[in-house]
C-alpha positions as CSV (number, residue, x, y, z in Angstrom):
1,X,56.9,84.0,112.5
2,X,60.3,81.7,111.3
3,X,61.7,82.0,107.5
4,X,60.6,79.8,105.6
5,X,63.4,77.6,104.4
6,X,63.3,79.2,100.9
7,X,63.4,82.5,102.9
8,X,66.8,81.6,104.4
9,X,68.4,80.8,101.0
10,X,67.3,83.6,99.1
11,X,68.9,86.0,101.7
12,X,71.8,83.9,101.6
13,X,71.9,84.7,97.7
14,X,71.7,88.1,98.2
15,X,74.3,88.1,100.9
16,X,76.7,86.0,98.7
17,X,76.5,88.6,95.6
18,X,77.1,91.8,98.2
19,X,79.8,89.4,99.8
20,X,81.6,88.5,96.7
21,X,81.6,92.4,95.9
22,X,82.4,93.8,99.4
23,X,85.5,92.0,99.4
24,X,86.4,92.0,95.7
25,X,87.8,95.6,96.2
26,X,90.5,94.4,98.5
27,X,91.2,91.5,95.6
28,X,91.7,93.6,92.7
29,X,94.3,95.9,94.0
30,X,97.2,93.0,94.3
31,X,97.0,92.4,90.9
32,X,96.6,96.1,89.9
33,X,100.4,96.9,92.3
34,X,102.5,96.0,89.1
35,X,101.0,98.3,86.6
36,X,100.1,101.3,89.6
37,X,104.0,101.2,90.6
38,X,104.9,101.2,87.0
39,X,102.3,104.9,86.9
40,X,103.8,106.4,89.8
41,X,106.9,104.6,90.2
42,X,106.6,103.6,93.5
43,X,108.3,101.6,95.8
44,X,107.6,98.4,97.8
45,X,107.0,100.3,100.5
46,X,105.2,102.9,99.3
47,X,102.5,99.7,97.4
48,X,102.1,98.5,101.0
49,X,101.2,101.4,102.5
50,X,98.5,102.0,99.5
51,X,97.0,98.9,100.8
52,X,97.1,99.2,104.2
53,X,95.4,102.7,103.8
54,X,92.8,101.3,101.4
55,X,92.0,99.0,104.0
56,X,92.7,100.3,107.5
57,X,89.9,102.5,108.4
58,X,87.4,99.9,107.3
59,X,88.8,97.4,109.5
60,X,89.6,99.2,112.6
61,X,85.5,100.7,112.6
62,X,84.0,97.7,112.2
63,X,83.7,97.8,116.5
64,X,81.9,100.8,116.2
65,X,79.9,99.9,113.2
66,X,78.2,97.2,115.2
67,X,76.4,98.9,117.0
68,X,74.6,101.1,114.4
69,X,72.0,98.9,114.4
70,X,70.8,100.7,117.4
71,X,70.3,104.0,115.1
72,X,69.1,102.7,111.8
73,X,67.8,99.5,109.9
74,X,70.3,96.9,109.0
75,X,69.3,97.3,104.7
76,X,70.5,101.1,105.4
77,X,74.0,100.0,107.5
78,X,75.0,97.4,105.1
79,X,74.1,98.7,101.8
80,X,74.9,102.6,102.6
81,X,78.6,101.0,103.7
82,X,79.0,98.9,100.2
83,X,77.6,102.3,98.1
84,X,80.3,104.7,99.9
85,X,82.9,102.1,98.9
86,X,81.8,102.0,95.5
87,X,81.2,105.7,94.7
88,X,85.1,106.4,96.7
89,X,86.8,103.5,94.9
90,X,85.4,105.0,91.4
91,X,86.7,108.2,92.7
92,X,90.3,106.9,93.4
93,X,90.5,105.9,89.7
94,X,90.8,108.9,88.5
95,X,93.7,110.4,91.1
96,X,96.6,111.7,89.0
97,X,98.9,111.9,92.1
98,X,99.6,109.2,94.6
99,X,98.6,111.0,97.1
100,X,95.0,111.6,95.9
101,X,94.8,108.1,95.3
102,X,95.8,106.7,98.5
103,X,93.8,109.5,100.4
104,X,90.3,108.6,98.6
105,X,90.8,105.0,98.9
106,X,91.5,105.4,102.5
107,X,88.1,107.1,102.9
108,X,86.3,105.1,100.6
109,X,87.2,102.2,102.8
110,X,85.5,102.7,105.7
111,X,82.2,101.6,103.6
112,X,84.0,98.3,104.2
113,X,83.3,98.3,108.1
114,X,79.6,97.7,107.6
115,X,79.4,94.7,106.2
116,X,81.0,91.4,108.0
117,X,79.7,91.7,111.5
118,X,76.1,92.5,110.4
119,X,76.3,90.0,107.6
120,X,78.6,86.9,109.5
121,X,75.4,87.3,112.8
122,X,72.5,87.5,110.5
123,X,73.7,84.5,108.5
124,X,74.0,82.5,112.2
125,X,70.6,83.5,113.1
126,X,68.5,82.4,110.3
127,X,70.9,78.9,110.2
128,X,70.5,76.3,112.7
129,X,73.7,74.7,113.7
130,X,74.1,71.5,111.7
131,X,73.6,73.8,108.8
132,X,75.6,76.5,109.4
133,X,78.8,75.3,108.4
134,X,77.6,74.7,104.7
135,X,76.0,78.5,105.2
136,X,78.9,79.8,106.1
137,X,81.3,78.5,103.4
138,X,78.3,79.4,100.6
139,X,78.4,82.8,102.1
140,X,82.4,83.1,101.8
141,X,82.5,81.7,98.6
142,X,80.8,84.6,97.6
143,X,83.6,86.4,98.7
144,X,86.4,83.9,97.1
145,X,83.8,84.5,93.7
146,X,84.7,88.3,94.3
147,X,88.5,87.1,94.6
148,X,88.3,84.9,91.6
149,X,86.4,87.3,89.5
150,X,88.0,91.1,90.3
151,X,92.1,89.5,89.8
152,X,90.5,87.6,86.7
153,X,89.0,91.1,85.0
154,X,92.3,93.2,86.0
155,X,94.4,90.0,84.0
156,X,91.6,90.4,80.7
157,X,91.7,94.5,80.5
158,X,94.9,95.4,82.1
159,X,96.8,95.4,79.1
160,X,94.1,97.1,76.7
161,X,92.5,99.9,78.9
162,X,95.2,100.5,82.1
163,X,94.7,99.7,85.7
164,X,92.1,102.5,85.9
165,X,89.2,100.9,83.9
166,X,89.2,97.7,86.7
167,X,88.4,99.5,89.1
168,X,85.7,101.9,87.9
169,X,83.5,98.6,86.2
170,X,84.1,97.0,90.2
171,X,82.7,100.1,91.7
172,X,79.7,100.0,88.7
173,X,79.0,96.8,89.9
174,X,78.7,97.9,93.5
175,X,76.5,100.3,92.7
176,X,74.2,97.9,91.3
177,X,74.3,95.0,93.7
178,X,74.3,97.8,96.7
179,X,71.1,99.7,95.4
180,X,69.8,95.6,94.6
181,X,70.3,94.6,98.3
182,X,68.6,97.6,99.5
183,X,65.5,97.6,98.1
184,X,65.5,93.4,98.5
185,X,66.5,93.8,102.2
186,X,63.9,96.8,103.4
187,X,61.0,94.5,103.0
188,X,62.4,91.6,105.2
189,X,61.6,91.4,108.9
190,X,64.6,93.4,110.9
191,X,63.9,90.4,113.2
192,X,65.8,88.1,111.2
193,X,68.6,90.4,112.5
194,X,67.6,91.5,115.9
195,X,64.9,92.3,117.9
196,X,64.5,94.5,120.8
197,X,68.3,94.7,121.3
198,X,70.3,95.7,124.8
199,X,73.5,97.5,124.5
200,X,76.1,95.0,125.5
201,X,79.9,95.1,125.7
202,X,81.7,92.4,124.1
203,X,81.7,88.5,125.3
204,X,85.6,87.4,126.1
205,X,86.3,83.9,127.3
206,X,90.2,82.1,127.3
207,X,88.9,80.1,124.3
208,X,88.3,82.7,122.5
209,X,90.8,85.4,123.2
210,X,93.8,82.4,121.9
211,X,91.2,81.8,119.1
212,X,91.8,86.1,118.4
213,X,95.6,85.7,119.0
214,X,95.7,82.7,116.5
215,X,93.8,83.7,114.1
216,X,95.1,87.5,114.4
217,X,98.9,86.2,113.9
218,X,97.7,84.2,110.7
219,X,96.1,87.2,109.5
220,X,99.1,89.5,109.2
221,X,100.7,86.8,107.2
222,X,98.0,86.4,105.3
223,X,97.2,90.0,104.2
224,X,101.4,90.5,103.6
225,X,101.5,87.5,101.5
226,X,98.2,87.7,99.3
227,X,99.2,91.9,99.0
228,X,102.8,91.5,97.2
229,X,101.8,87.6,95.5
230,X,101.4,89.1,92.4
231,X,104.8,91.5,93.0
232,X,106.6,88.2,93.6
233,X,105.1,86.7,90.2
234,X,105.9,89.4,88.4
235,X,109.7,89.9,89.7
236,X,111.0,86.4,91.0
237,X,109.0,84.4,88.3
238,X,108.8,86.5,85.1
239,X,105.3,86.4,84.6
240,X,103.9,89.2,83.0
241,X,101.6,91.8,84.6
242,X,98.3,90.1,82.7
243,X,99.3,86.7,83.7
244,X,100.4,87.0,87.6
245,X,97.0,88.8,87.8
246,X,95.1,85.9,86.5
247,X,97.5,82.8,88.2
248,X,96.1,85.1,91.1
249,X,92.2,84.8,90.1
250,X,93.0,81.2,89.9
251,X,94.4,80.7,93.5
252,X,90.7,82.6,94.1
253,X,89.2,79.7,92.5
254,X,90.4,76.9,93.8
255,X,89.1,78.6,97.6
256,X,86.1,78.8,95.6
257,X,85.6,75.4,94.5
258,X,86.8,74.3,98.3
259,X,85.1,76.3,100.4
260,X,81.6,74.8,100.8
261,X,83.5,70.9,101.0
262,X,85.6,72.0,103.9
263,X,82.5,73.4,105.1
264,X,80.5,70.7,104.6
265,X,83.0,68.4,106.1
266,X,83.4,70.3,109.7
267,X,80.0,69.8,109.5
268,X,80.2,66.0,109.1
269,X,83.1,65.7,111.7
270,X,80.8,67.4,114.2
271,X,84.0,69.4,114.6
272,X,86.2,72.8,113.7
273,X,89.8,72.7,114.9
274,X,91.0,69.7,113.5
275,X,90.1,71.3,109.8
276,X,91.5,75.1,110.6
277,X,94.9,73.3,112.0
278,X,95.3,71.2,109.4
279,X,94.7,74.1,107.0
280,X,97.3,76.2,108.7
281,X,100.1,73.3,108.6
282,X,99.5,72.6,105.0
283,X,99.5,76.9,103.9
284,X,103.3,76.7,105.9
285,X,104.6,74.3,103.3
286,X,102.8,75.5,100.1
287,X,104.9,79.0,101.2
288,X,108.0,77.5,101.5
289,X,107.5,75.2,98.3
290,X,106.0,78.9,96.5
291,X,109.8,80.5,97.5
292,X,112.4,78.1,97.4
293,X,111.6,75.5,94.4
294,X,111.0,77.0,90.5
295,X,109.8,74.2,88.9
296,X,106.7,75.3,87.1
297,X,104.0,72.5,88.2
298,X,105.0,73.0,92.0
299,X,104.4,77.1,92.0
300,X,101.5,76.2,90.5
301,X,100.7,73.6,93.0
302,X,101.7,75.7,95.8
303,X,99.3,78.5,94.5
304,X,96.3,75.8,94.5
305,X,97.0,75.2,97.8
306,X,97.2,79.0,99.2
307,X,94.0,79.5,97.4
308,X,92.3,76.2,99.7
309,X,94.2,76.6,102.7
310,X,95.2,79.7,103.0
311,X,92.9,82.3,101.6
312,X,89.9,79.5,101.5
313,X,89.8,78.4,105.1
314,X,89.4,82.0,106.3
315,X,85.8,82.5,107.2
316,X,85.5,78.6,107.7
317,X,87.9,79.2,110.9
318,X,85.1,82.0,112.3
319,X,82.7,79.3,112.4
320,X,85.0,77.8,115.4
321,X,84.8,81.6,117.0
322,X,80.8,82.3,115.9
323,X,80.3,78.8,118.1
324,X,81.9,80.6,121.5
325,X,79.9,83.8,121.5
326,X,76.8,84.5,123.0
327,X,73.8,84.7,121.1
328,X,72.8,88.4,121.8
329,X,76.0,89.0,122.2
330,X,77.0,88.2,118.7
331,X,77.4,91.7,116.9
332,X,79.1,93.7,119.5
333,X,81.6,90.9,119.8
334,X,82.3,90.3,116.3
335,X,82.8,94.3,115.8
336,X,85.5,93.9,117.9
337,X,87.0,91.4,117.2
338,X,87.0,91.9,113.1
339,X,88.0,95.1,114.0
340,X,90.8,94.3,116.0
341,X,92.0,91.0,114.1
342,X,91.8,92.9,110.5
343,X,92.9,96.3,111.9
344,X,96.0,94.5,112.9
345,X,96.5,92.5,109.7
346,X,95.9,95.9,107.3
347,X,99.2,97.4,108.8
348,X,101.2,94.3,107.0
349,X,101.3,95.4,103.6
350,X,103.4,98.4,104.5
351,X,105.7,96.4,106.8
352,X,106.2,93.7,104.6
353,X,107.2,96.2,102.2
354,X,109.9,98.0,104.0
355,X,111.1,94.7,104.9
356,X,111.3,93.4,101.4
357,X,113.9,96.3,100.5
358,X,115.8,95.4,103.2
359,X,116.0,91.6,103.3
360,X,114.0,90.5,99.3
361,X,110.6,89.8,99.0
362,X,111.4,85.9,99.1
363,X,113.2,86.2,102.5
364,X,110.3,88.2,103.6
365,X,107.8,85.1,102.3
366,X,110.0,83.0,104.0
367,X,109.7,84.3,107.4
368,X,105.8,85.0,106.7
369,X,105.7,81.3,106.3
370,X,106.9,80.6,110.0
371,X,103.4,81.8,111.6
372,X,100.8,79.6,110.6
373,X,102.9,76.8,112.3
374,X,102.4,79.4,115.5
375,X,98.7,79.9,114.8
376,X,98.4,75.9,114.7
377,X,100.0,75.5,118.2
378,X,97.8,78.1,119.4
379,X,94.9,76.1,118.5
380,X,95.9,73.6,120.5
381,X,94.8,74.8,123.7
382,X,91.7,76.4,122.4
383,X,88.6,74.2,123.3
384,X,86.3,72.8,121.7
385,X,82.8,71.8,122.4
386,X,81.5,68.9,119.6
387,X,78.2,69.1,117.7
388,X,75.3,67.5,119.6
């Protein structure tokens, strides 16, 4: 029998809550880099390689997380994954070394594998398609309220209680939401999911492997810039620890806000491209305006605009690669790809670290700022078939 239409939503509320705390972890650790470097005195390099480890494993297994759902129920898969973060992550708080802590987040991230492809396929099952743009962006502004609210927290009890505390309530809270999800999940039909599944290898066309390369160039920037924003705050701008961390909750918002009108206008314009191009033109010059003019109202400007354009439109750009794939083909393929795409992008922190001793983190910034220009001449030959 079909969800009901009040069905459909309520798992959609469900998702957005897991979403926003999911991918909060990897949004409260930016803002935390200041006051962790300060504790261990590390290096730029050495803060780039703590986020690429917290991140890595998580990213490159989400191929081979796909196709659990062969072995076990999708409430286990995608709950169990966000649990194992939580319990790590709490774990990694208490390190007294480095080491420990970059070690236990590295584990603890690998709960992150289970969530996107199971979550991003479900969501464009239960959606028709003049409806899944506006699904879409409600589901990833869970995941900018998870941005918004973790770098918002770390600027509120940084100062009082340490960078430890942040992390620990996050990982309270994803004990809560995870065990929530569960129990909400097990008594839904696995057929909103999948039914009588095939094993299946991945669906590749030339749309969408320049789609991959695109969108996979944009993602190393991406992660390098949103990982050392906060650094560059802190040491080319004189904000303070507290304050960088909440200008970068505020960026969060602004995606937030954005998301489901983007969303909601891709679904007007019967079309994707025009949107995710425009998006990556407009994130080239709020970089360049972020590094090379002070003037107080235009970094501020130019973090609004990362927030919509360049953190916000990510997601929003998948629902021009969710519209290439194969139906039944939809979770093996997004494995990969996520896997491949974020796997890449985790390994930019550490480079754009080492590169920032070298050359300044605002000559790095600069350079970063070259490949969404790339990405949008990409997209160009990518094409696209309009909404009936």
């Amino acid at each position: 029998m079909p969800l009901r239409q009040q069905q459909r939503w309520i798992i959609l509320m469900m998702l957005i809550t897991a979403h926003a705390i999911n991918d909060g972890f990897a949004w409260i650790i930016p803002p935390l880099l200041p006051a962790i470097r300060d504790h261990f005195h590390l290096s730029y390099t050495e803060l780039g390689a703590f986020y690429t480890f917290s991140q890595f494993l998580g990213n490159v297994l989400q191929a081979p997380a796909a196709y659990l759902v062969h072995l076990a129920s999708t409430s286990a898969i995608m709950t169990g994954g966000l649990l194992w973060l939580s319990v790590l992550m709490f774990l990694a708080s208490l390190s007294t070394s480095y080491g420990t802590l970059i070690w236990i987040a590295a584990i603890g991230g690998v709960g992150r594998a289970t969530y996107h492809p199971f979550a991003v396929a479900m969501l464009s099952r239960i959606f028709k398609r003049d409806y899944l743009g506006r699904a879409m962006a409600l589901h990833l502004s869970g995941s900018s309220l998870g941005q918004m609210i973790g770098p918002l927290l770390v600027g509120v009890l940084l100062s009082h209680f340490g960078w430890r505390f942040p992390i620990q309530i996050w990982s309270m809270l994803g004990l809560l939401v995870g065990m929530g999800l569960f129990f909400f999940l097990k008594h839904q039909k696995e057929d909103i999911y999948t039914k009588n599944k095939a094993l299946s290898l991945p669906f590749f066309s030339r749309s969408l492997g320049i789609y991959i390369l695109a969108e996979g160039l944009w993602g190393i920037a991406q992660t390098g810039l949103m990982t050392f924003l906060p650094l560059f705050l802190v040491d080319y701008r004189d904000f303070s620890k507290g304050k960088a961390a909440a200008v970068y909750g505020i960026m969060a918002l602004s995606g937030t806000i954005c998301r489901p009108l983007i969303g909601a206008l891709m679904d007007w314009m019967g079309r994707r491209k025009p949107a995710v191009i425009g998006a990556f033109i407009i994130t080239c010059l709020s970089i360049l305006c972020l590094t090379t003019i002070k003037t107080v109202w235009i970094l501020y400007l130019s973090i609004v605009l990362l927030g919509i354009f360049g953190s916000g439109h990510a997601g929003l750009a998948d629902i021009f690669m969710i519209e290439m794939i194969p139906s039944q083909r939809k979770e093996e393929t997004l494995g990969f790809i996520f896997t491949v795409r974020m796997g890449i992008a985790s390994l930019s922190p550490i480079i754009v670290g080492f590169s920032s001793e070298q050359i300044s983190l605002t000559n790095s910034f600069l350079i970063l700022a070259s490949v969404p220009i790339i990405s949008a001449s990409l997209l160009f030959l990518v094409e696209e078939k309009p909404l009936d």
